[in-house]
NUKOL-991926 format. One record per residue: residue in three letters; z, x, y of N, C-alpha, C in turn. Coordinates in steps of 0.2 Angstrom, whole numbers. Example, Ala and Ser with C-alpha at 12.3 -4.5 7.8 and 13.67 -1.06 7.14 Angstrom:
BEGIN
ALA,39,66,-28,39,62,-22,39,66,-16
SER,35,64,-11,36,68,-5,39,64,0
***
This chain:
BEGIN
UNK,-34,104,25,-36,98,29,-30,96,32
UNK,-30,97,40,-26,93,43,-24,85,40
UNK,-16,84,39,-14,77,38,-14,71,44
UNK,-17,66,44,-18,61,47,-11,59,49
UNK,-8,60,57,-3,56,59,-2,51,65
UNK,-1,44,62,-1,41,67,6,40,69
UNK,7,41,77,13,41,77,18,34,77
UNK,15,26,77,17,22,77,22,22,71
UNK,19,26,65,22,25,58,25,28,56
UNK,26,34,60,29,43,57,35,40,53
UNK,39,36,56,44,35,49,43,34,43
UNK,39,32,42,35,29,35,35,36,32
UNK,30,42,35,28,44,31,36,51,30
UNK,38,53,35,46,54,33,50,52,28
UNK,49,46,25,52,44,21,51,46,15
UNK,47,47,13,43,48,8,42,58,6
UNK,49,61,12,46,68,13,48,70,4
UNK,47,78,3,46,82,-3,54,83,-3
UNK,55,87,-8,61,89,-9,66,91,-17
UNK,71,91,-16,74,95,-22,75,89,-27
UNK,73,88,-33,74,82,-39,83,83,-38
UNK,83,74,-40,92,75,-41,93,66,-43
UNK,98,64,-44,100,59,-47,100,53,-40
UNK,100,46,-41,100,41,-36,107,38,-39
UNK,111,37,-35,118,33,-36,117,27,-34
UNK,119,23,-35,119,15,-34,126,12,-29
UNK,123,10,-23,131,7,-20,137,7,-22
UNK,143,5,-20,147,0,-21,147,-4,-15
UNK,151,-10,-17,150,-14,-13,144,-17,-9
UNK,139,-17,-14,133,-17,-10,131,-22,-4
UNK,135,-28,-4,134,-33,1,133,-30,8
UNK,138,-23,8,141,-21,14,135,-16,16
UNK,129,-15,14,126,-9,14,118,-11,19
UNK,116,-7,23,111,-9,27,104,-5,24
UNK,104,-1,19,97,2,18,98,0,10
UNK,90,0,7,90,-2,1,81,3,-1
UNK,79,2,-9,75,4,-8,71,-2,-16
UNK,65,-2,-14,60,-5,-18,61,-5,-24
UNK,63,-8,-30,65,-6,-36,57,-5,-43
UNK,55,-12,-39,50,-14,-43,43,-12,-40
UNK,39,-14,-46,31,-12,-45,27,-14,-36
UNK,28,-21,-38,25,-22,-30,33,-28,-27
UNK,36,-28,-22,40,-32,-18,36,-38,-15
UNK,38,-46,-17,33,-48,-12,36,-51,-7
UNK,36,-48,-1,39,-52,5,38,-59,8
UNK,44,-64,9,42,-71,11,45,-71,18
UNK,42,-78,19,43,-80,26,51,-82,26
UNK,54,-86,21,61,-88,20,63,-85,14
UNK,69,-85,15,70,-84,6,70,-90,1
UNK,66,-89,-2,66,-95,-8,56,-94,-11
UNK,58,-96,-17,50,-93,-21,46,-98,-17
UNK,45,-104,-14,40,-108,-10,39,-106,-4
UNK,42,-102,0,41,-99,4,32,-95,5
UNK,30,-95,11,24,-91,12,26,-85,12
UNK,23,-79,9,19,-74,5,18,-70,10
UNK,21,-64,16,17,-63,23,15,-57,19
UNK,21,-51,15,17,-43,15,20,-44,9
UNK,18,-38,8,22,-33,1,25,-27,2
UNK,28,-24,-2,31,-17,-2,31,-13,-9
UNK,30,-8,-10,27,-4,-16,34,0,-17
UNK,36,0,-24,41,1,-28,42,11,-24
UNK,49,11,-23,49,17,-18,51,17,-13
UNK,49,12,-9,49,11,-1,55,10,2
UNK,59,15,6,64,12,8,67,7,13
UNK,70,1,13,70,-1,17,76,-6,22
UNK,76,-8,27,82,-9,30,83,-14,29
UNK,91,-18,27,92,-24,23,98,-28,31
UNK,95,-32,32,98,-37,35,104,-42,34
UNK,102,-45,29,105,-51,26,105,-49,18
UNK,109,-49,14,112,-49,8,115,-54,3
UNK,111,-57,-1,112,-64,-7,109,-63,-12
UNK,106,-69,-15,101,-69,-20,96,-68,-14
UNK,94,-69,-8,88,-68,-7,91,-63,0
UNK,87,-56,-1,89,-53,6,84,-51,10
UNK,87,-50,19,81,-51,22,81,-42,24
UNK,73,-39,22,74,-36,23,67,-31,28
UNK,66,-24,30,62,-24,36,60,-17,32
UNK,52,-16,30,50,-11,28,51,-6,36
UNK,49,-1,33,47,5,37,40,5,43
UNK,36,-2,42,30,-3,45,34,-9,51
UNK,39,-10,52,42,-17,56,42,-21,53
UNK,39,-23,47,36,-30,45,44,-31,41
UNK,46,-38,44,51,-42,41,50,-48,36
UNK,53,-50,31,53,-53,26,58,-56,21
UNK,60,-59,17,64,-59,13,63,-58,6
UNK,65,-54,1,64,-54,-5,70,-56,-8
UNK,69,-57,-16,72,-59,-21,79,-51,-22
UNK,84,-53,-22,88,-47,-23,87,-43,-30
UNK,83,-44,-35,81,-41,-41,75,-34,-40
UNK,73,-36,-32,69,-32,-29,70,-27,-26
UNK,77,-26,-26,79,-20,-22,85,-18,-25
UNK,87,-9,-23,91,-7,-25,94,-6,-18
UNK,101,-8,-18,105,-6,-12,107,0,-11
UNK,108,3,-7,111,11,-6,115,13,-2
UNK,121,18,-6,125,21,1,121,24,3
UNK,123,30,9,119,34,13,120,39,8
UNK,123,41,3,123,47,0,118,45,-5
UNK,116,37,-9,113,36,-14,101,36,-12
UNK,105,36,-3,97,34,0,95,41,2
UNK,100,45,5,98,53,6,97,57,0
UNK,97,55,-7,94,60,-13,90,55,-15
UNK,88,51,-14,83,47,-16,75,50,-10
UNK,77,50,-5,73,52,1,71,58,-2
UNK,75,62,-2,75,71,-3,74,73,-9
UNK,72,68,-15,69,71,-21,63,72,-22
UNK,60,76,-26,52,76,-28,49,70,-30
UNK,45,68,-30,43,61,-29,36,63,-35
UNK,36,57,-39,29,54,-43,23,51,-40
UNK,20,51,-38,15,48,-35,10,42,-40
UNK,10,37,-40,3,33,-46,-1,33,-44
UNK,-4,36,-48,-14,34,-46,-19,30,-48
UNK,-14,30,-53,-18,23,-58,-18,15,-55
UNK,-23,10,-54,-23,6,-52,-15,2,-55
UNK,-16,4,-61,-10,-2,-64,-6,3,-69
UNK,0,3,-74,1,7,-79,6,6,-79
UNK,13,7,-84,17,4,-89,21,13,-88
UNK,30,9,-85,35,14,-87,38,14,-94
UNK,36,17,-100,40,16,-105,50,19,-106
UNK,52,17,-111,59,20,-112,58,25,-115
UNK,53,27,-119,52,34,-122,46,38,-121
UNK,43,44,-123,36,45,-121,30,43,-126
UNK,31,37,-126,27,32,-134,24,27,-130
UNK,17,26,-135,14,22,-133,18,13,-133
UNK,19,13,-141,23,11,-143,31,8,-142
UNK,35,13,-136,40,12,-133,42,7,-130
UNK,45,3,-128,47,-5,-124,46,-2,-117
UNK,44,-6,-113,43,-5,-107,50,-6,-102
UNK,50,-3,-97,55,-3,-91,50,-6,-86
UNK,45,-6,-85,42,-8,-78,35,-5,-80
UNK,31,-11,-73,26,-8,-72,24,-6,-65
UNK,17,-2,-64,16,2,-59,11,-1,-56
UNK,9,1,-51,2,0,-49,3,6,-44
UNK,-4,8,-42,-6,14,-38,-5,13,-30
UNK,-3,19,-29,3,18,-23,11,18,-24
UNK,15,17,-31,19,18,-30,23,26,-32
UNK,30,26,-30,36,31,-30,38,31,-33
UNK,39,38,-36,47,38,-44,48,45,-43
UNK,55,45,-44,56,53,-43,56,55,-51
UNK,52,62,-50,50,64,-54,56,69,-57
UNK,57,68,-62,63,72,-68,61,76,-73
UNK,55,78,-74,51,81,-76,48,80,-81
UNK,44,85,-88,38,85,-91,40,85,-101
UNK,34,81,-101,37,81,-109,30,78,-113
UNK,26,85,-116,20,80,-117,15,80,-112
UNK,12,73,-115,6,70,-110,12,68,-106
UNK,19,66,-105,21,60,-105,23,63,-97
UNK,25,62,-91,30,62,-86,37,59,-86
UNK,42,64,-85,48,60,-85,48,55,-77
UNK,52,49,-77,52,48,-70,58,43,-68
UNK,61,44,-61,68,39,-61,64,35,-56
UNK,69,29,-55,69,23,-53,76,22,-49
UNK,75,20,-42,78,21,-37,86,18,-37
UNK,86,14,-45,92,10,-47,96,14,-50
UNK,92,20,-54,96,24,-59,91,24,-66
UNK,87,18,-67,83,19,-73,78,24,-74
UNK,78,26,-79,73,32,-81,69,30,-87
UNK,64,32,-83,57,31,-90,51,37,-92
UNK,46,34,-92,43,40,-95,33,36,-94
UNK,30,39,-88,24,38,-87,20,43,-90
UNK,14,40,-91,7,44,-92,6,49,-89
UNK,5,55,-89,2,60,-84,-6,58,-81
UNK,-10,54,-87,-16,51,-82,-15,47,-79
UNK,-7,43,-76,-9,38,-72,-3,41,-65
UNK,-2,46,-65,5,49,-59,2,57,-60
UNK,4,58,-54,5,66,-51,10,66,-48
UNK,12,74,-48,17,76,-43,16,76,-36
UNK,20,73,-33,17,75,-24,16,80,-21
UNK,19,87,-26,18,92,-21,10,92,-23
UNK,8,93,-28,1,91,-31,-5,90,-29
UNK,-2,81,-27,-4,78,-26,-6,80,-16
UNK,-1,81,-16,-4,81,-8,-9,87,-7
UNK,-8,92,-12,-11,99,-11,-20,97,-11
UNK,-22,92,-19,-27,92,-20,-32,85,-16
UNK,-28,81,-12,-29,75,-11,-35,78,-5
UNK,-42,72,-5,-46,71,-1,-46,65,4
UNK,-45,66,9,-45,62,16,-53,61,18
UNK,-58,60,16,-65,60,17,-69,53,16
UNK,-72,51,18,-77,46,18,-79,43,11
UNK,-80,49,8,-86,48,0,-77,44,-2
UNK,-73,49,-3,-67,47,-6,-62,41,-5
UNK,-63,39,3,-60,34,4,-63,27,-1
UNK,-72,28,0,-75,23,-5,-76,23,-11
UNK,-73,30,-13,-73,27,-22,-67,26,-24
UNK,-59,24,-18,-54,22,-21,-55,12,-18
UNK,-59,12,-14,-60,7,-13,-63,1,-19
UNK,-71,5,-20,-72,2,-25,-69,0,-31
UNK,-63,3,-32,-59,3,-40,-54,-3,-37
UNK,-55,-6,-32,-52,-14,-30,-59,-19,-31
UNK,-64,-19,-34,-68,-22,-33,-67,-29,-40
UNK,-69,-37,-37,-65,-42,-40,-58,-43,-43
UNK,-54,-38,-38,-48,-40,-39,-47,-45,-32
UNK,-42,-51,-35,-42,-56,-29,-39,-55,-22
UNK,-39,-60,-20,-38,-61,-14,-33,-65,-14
UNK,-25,-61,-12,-20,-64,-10,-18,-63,-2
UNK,-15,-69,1,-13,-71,7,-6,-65,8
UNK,-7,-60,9,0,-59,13,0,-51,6
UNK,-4,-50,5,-6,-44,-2,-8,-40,-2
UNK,-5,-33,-3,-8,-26,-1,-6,-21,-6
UNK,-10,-23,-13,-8,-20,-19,-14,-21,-24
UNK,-14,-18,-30,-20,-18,-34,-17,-27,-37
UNK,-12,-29,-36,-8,-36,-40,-16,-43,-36
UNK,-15,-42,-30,-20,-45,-24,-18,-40,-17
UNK,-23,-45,-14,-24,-41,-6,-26,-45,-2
UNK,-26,-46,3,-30,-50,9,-34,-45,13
UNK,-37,-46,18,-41,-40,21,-39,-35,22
UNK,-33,-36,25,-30,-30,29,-26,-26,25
UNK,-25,-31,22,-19,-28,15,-23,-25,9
UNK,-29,-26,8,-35,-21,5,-36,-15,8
UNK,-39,-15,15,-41,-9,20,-32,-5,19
UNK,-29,-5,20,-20,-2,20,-20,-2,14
UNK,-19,-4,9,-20,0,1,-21,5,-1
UNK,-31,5,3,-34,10,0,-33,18,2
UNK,-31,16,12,-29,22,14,-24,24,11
UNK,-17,20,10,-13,21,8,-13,27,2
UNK,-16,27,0,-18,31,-8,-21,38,-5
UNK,-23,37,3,-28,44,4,-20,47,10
UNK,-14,44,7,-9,46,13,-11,46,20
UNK,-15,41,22,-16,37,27,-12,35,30
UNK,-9,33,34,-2,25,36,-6,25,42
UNK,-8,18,43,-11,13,45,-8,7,47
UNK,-7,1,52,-5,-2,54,-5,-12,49
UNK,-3,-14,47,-2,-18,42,-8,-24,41
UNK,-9,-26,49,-13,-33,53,-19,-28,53
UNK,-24,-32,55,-32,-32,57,-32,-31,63
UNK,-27,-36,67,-28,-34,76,-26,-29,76
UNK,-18,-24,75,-16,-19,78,-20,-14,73
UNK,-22,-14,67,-26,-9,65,-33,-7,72
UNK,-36,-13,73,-40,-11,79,-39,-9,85
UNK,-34,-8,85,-30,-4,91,-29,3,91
UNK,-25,4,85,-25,11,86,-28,15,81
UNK,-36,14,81,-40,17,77,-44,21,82
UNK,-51,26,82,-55,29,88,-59,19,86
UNK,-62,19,92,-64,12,90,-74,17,90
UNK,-77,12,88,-84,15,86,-91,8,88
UNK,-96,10,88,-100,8,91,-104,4,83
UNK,-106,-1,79,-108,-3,73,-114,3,70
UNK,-117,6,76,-122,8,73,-119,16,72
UNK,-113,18,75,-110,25,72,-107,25,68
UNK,-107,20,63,-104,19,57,-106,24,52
UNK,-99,30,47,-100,31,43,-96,27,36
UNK,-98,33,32,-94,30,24,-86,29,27
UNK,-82,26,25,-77,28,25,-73,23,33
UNK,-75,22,38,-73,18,42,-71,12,42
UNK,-69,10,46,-69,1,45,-73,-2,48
UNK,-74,-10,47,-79,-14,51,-72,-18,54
UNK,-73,-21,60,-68,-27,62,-76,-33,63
UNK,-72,-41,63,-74,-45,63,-70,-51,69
UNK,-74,-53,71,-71,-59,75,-69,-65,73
UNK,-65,-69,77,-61,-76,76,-66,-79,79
UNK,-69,-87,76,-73,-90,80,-69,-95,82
UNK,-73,-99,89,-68,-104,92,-71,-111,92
UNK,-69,-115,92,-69,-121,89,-77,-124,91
UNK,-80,-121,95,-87,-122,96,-90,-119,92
UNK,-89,-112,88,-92,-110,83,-95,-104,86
UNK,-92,-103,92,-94,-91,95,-89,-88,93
UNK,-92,-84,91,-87,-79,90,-82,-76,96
UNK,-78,-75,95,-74,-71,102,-72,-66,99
UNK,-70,-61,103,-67,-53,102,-61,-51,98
UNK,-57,-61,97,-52,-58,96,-51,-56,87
UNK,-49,-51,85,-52,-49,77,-45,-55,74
UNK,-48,-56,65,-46,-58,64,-50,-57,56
UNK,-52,-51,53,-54,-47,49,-57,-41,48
UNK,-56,-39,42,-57,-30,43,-63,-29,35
UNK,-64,-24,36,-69,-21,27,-71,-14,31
UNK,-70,-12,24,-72,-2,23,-81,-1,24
UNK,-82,2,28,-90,4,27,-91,8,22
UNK,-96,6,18,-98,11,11,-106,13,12
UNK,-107,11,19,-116,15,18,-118,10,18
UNK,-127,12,20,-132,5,22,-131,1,25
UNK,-127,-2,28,-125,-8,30,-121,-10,26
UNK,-118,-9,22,-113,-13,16,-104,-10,19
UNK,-102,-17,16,-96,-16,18,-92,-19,11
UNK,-86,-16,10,-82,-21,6,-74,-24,9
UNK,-74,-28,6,-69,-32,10,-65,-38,4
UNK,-58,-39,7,-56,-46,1,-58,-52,7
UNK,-62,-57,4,-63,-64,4,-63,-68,-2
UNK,-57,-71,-3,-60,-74,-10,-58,-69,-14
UNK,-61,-65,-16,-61,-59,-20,-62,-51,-18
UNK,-62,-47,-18,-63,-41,-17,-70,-38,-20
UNK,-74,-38,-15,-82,-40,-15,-86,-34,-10
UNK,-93,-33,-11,-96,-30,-6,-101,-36,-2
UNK,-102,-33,3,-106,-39,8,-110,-34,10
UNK,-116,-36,15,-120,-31,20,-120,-36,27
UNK,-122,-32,30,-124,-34,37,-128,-35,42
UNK,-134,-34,34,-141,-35,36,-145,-39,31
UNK,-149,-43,36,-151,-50,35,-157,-50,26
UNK,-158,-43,27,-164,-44,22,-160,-41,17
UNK,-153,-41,15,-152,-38,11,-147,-43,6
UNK,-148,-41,-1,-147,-46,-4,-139,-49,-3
UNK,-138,-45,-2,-129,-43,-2,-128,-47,7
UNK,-130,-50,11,-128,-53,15,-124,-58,19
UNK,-121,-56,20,-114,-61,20,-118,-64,28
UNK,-117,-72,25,-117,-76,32,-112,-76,36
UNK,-108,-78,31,-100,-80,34,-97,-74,39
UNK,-94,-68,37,-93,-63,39,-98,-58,45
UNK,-104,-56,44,-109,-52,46,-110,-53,52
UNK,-111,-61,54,-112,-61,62,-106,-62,66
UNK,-101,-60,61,-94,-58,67,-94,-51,67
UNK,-95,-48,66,-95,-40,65,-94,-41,73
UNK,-88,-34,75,-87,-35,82,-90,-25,82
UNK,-87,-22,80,-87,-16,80,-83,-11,73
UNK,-84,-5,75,-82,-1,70,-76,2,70
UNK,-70,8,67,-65,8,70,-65,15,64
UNK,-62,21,67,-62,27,61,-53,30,60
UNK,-53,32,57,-45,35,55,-45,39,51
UNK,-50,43,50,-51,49,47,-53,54,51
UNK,-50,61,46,-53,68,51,-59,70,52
UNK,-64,68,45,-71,67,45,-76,64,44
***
């Protein structure tokens, strides 16, 4: 199966190339260092630095990213553009020798919605961190059911084999297909709806629809407008499994306009899922039980990013 490339984002998925296992070395001087990498399960990016700040994205533990300002609070800019500030407990800073074996290692894949790095390969063992699906660990190898795995700081623990693959693996047997997109979708279903969230932790729309590709090695564009952009755009009634829906903004008289301002995965029938509230199925047809008022008669069009 041909790999899905957008080229808006090719550096993203570069980032993430395969490569020889080997140790991550941690800065010195870190202040003075302009790339960094996600340490933790899910990053949440704010609008200022400070925890009452608004909440815009996230970043999944793995992610390398370029660091602007350095404190307790650093401003930093994923591989997508999306800029933010996180908490500096959220990153590990990196020389260029500690970022290029970090880049160039074999990489852990999670597939588990959620799951626990321990110190040993015990159930029982104290925990390092947790995971959610979608993040990176370089893989240090095999012991057991257990995977050995590092962490971008220099920490080593020890993950589940059912909840992580290897990437070379992982890329080998992964499905890009419609049935598959919706059964990674559905395994977000009543998990919440968080503003500025694109993780199993929460999600907002768009940051739900970018989740799930993200798991099929999609890379997708962050927002709901620019995803409508550079997807093939589709007619509502060429709707397959696996696409998106876009929905429109309404203006203060109550029409809809063109301009989008939400997204949801088509799963068949007219049903779609989507985070509002909660992460939920709707239909978009009137006599079905599942009928969303609210969303449904903004349906604007479809939008595909799949190869079939």
């Amino acid at each position: 199966m041909k790999r899905l490339t957008i080229i808006l984002l090719v550096g993203l998925m570069a980032a993430f190339g395969e490569g020889r296992a080997s140790g991550v070395e941690r800065a010195e001087g870190q202040a003075a260092c302009s790339r960094a990498v996600v340490r933790i399960s899910v990053c949440n990016m704010r609008r200022s630095g400070d925890y009452d700040a608004e909440m815009i994205s996230q970043a999944l533990l793995g992610t390398p990213v370029k660091v602007f300002s350095t404190g307790r609070w650093n401003e930093i800019e994923t591989p997508d553009g999306y800029r933010g500030w996180v908490h500096e407990e959220a990153i590990a800073l990196l020389d260029e020798r500690g970022l290029s074996a970090w880049e160039s290692a074999e990489k852990l894949i999670v597939t588990a919605m959620t799951g626990l790095v321990h110190e040993e390969p015990a159930e029982d063992s104290p925990t390092i961190s947790d995971i959610v699906g979608g993040d990176r660990l370089e893989y240090l190898g095999a012991r057991g059911s257990w995977l050995r795995a590092g962490f971008p700081d220099g920490r080593v623990g020890y993950v589940r084999r059912a909840d992580a693959v290897r990437e070379s693996l992982w890329r080998r047997t992964l499905r890009q297909d419609g049935e598959a997109i919706v059964e990674t979708a559905l395994r977000f279903l009543g998990f919440p709806y968080i503003w500025g969230g694109m993780s199993p932790k929460g999600a907002d729309c768009s940051g739900l629809v970018r989740a799930v590709l993200w798991m099929h090695d999609i890379v997708i564009p962050r927002d709901s407008g620019p995803m409508s952009e550079y997807c093939e755009r589709l007619d509502l009634s060429q709707l397959r499994k696996g696409d998106l829906i876009f929905f429109g903004r309404l203006d203060p008289d109550g029409n809809v306009t063109r301009r989008v301002n939400h997204v949801g995965i088509y799963i068949g029938d007219g049903r779609y899922i989507h985070s509002l509230g909660i992460v939920k199925i709707s239909s978009l047809r009137k006599e079905d039980e599942l009928y969303d008022p609210i969303t449904a008669p903004r349906a604007l069009f479809g939008g595909r990013y799949l190869n079939k």
